[in-house]
C-alpha positions as CSV (number, residue, x, y, z in Angstrom):
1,X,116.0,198.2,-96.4
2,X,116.1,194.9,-94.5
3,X,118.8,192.4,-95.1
4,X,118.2,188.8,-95.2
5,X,120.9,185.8,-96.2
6,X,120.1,182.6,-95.3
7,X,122.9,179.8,-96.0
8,X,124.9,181.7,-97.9
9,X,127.8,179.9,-99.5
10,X,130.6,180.9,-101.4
11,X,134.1,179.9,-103.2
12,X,137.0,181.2,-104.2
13,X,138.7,179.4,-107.3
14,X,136.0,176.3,-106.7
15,X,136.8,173.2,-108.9
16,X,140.6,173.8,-108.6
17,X,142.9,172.4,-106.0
18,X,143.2,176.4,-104.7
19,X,139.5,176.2,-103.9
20,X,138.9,178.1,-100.5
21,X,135.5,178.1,-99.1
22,X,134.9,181.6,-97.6
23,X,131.3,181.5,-96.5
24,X,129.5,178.2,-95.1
25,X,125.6,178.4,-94.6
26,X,125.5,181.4,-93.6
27,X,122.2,183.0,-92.4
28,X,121.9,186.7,-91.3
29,X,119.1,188.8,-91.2
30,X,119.9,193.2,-90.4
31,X,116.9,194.6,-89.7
32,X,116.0,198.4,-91.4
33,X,117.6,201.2,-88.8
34,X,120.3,198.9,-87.1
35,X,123.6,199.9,-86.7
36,X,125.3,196.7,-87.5
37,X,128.6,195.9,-86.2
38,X,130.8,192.8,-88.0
39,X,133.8,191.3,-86.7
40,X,136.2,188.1,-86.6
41,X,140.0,187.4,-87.1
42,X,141.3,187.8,-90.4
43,X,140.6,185.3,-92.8
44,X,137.1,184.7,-90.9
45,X,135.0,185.3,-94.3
46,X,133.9,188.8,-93.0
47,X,134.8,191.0,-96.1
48,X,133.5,188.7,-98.2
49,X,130.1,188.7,-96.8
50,X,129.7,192.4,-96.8
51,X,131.0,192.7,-100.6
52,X,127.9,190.3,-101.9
53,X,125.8,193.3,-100.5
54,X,126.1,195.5,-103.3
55,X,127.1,192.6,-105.8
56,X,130.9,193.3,-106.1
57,X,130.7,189.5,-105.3
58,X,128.2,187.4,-106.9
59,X,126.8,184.0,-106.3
60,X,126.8,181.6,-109.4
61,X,122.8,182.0,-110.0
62,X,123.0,185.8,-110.1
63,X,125.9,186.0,-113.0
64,X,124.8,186.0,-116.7
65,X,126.4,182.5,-118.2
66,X,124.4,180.5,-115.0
67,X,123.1,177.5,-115.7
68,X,121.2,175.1,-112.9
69,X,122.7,171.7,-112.5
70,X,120.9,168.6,-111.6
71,X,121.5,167.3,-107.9
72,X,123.0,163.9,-108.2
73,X,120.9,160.7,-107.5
74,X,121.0,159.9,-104.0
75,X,123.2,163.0,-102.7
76,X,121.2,165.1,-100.0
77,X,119.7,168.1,-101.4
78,X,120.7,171.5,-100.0
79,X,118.9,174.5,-98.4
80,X,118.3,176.9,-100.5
81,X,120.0,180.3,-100.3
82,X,118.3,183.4,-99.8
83,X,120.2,186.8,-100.5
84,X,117.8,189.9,-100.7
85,X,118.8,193.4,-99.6
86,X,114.7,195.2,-99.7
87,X,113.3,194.2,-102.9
88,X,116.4,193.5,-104.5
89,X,117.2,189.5,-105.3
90,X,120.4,189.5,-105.4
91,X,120.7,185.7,-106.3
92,X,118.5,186.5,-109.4
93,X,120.7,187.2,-112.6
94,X,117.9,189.5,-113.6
95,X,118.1,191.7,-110.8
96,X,118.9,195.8,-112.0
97,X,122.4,195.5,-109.7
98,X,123.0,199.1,-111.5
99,X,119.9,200.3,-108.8
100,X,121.2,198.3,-105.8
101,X,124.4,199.9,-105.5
102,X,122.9,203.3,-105.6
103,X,120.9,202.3,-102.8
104,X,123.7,200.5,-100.9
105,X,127.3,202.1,-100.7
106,X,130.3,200.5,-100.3
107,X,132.9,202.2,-98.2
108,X,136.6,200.2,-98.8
109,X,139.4,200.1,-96.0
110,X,141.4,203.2,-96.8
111,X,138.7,204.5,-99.1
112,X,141.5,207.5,-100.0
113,X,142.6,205.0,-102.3
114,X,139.6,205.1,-104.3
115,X,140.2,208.3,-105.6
116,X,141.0,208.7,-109.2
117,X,139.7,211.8,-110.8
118,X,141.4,215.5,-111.5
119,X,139.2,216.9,-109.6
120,X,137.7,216.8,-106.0
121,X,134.3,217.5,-108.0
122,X,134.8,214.6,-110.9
123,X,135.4,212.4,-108.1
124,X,132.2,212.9,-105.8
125,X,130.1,212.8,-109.1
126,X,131.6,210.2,-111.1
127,X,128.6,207.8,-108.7
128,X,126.2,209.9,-108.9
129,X,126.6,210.0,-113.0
130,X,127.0,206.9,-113.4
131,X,124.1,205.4,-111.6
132,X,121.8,208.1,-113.4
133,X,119.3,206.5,-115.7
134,X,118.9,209.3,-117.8
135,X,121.4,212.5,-117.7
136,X,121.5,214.8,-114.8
137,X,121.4,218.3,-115.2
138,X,124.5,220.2,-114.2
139,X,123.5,222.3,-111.2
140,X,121.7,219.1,-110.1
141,X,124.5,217.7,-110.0
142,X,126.4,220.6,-108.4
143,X,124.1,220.5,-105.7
144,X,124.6,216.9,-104.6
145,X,127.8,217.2,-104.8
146,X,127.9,220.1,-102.8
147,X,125.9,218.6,-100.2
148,X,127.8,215.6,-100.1
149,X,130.9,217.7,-99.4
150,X,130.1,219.5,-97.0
151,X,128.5,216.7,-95.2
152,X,131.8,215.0,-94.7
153,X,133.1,218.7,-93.3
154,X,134.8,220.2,-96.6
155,X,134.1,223.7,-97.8
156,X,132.5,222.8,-101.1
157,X,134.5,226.1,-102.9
158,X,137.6,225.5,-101.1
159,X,138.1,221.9,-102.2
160,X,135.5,221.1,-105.6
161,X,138.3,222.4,-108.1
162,X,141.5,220.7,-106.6
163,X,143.1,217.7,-107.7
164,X,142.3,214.7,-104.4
165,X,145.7,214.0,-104.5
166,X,147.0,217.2,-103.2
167,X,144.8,217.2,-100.2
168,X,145.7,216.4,-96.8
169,X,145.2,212.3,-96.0
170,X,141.7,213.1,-93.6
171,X,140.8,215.3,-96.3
172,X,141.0,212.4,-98.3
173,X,139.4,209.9,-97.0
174,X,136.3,212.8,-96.7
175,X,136.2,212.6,-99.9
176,X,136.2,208.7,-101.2
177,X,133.3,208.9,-98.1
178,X,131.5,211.9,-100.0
179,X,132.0,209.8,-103.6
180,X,129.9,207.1,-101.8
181,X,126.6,208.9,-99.7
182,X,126.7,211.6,-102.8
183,X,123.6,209.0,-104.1
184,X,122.4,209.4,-100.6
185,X,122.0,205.2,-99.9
186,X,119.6,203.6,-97.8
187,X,122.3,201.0,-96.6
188,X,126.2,202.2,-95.9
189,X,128.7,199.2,-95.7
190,X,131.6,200.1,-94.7
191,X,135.2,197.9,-94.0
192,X,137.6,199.1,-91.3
193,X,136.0,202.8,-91.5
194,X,138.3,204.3,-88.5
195,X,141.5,202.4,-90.1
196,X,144.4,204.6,-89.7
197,X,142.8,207.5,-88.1
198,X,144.2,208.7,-84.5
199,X,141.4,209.3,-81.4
200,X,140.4,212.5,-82.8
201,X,139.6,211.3,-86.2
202,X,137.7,207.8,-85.2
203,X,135.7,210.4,-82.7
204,X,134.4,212.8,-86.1
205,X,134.4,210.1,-88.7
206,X,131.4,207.8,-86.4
207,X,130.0,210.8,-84.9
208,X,129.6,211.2,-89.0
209,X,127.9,208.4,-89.9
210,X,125.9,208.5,-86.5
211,X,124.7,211.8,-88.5
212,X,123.8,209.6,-91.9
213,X,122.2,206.7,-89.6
214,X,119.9,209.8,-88.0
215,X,118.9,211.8,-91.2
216,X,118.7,209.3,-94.4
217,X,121.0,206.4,-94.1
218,X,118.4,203.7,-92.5
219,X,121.1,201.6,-92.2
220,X,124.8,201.2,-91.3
221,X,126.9,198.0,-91.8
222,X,130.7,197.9,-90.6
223,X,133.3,195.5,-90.2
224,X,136.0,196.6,-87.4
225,X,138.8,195.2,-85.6
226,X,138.4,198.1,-82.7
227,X,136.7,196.2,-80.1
228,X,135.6,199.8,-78.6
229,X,134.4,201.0,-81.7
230,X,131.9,198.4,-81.8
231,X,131.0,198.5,-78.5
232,X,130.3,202.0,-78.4
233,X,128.3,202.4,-81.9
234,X,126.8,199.1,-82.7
235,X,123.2,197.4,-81.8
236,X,124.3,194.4,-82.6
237,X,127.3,192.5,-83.8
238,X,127.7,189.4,-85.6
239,X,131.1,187.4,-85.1
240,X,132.8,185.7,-87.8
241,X,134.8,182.5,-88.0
242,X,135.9,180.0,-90.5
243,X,133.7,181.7,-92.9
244,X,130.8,181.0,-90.5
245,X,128.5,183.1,-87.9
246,X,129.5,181.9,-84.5
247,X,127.4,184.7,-82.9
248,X,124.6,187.9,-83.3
249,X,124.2,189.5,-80.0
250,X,124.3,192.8,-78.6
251,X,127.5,194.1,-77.5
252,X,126.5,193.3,-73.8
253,X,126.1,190.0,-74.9
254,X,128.7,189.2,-76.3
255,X,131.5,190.8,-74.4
256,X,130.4,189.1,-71.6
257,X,131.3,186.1,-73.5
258,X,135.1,186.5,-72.1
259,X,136.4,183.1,-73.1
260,X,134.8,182.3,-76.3
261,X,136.4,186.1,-77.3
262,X,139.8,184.6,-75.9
263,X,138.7,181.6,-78.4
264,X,138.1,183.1,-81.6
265,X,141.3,185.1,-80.7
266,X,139.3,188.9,-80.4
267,X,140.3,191.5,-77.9
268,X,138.0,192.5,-75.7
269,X,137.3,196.6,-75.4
270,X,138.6,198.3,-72.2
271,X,135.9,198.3,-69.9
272,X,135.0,194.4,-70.6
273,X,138.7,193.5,-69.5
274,X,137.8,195.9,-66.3
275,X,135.1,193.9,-65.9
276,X,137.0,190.4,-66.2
277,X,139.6,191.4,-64.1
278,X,136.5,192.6,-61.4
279,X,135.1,189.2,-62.4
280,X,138.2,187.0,-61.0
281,X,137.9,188.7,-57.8
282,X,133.7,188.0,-57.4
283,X,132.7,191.1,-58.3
284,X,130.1,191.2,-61.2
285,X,129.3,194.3,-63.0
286,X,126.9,194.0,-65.8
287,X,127.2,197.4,-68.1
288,X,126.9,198.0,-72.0
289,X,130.7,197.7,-72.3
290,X,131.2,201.5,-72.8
291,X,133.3,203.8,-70.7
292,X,130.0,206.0,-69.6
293,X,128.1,202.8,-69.1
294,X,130.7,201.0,-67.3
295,X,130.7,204.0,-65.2
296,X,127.2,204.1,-64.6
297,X,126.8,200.7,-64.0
298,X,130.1,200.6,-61.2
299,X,128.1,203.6,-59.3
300,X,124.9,202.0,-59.3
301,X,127.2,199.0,-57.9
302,X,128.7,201.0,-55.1
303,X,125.4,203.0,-54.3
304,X,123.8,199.4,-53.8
305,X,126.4,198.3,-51.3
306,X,126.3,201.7,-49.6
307,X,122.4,200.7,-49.0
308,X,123.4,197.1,-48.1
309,X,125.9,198.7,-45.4
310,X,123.8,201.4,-44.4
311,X,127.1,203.9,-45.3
312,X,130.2,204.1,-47.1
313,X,131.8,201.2,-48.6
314,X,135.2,200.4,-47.7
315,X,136.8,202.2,-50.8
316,X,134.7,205.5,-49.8
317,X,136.3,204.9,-46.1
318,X,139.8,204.3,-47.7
319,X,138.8,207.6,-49.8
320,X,138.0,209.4,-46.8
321,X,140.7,208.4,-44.7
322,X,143.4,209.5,-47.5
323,X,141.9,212.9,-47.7
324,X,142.1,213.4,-44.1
């Protein structure tokens, strides 16, 4: 499903003197199959865009008690905003939100703390139950469940009859993840996935949802502070700042962007500082900003000199020389 916001606005505690305006005109469209990357420095207003995408937050026109005022005589009348995940409205109060957030899952920062239920199978079905229109039948229900479950990695018998809180903390977090794609949704949002997880566990859990992008999830959306993360998973990235979109560009682009990162006070990932550092000195190396690609693209650099010189470079000589 394709999302679309265009100047998107949004308060917290407006009419009060604690009002804090989170999101200012903000316009966005995530085309169907991306895998969207989002980002900005804390407070930037990214984690409150992402939670209007399966209505955990909701603009004024979309709640029940909403009532349209009159735009005063003479004042400027605004854009108007546009939220609308597929066929879903989401700034209509009459939209079925019930539907939308089967089809778009919301994954929390430390999801393990989701978990609430006796049982590793109460818990991955409570969704699944819940967004049901009519009731499921039970070995319908044991079959998503299982699916879901061993999806994630977990043996279905070894884990379906123990209580969450017993299990290990990746086993955990498998879990809160299986809870969510048990509805199977065609949008996954997820905040801070990889948070708290060593090299190892980053590795599975995105090589995971590269899995759900590949075989039914059309499309992934995730908020990250790992600079690497993003470069190495996402098509594009949208940068947050003051509750506002500074950029959407690919990661190329916009880790190329050295100083505006330095700016908007976001680290760069390891082979784009490589490729400052070779940047000082006048050497320009354009790659995707991933270790393979930065790789690639320094051999394809070398190899081009080589030609140029009509043999080794001096670093091959240097090489050469040392191993003599």
């Amino acid at each position: 499903m394709r999302i679309q916001a265009e100047h998107l606005n949004y308060a917290y505690n407006p009419g009060t003197e604690f009002a804090v305006q989170a999101l200012k005109d903000v316009s966005l469209t995530i085309e169907e199959g991306e895998f969207f990357g989002v980002v900005g420095h804390t407070g930037s207003g990214k984690s409150t865009f992402i939670q209007h995408l399966n209505g955990l937050i909701l603009q004024p026109s979309a709640q029940k008690k909403y009532k349209p005022k009159k735009p005063k005589k003479g004042s400027p009348v605004p854009p108007p905003s546009v939220l609308k995940i597929g066929d879903f409205d989401l700034l209509d109060k009459k939209t079925d939100f019930r539907a939308l957030r089967s089809k778009v899952g919301m994954v929390f920062q430390y999801p393990e703390y989701q978990l609430f239920a006796e049982t590793v199978f109460d818990d991955v079905s409570f969704g699944l139950k819940n967004f049901a229109k009519e009731p499921l039948k039970p070995e319908s229900i044991e079959i998503a469940v299982r699916n879901a479950l061993e999806t994630v990695g977990l043996d279905y018998a070894a884990v379906k009859d123990k209580s969450p809180f017993d299990l290990s903390g990746g086993q955990k977090r498998r879990v809160a993840i299986a809870g969510v794609i048990v509805t199977r949704p065609e949008v996954l949002v997820l905040d801070e996935p990889a948070a708290g997880l060593d090299p190892l566990g980053k590795k599975e859990l995105m090589a995971l949802l590269h899995r759900l992008h590949a075989d039914w999830c059309r499309t992934v959306v995730f908020v990250s502070h790992d600079m690497d993360e993003v470069a190495q998973n996402c098509s594009r990235v949208a940068v947050f700042s003051e509750g506002s979109i500074k950029y959407t560009l690919t990661p190329q682009e916009l880790f190329s962007r050295f100083d505006d990162l330095d700016a908007l006070g976001l680290e760069l990932p390891a082979a784009a500082k490589v490729a400052r550092l070779l940047h000082e000195r006048g050497i320009d190396i354009a790659s995707d900003c991933t270790p393979d690609g930065f790789a690639e693209a320094t051999a394809a650099y070398l190899s081009s000199l080589r030609k140029k010189d009509g043999g080794c470079t001096d670093a091959e000589k240097d090489g050469e020389d040392g191993q003599a």
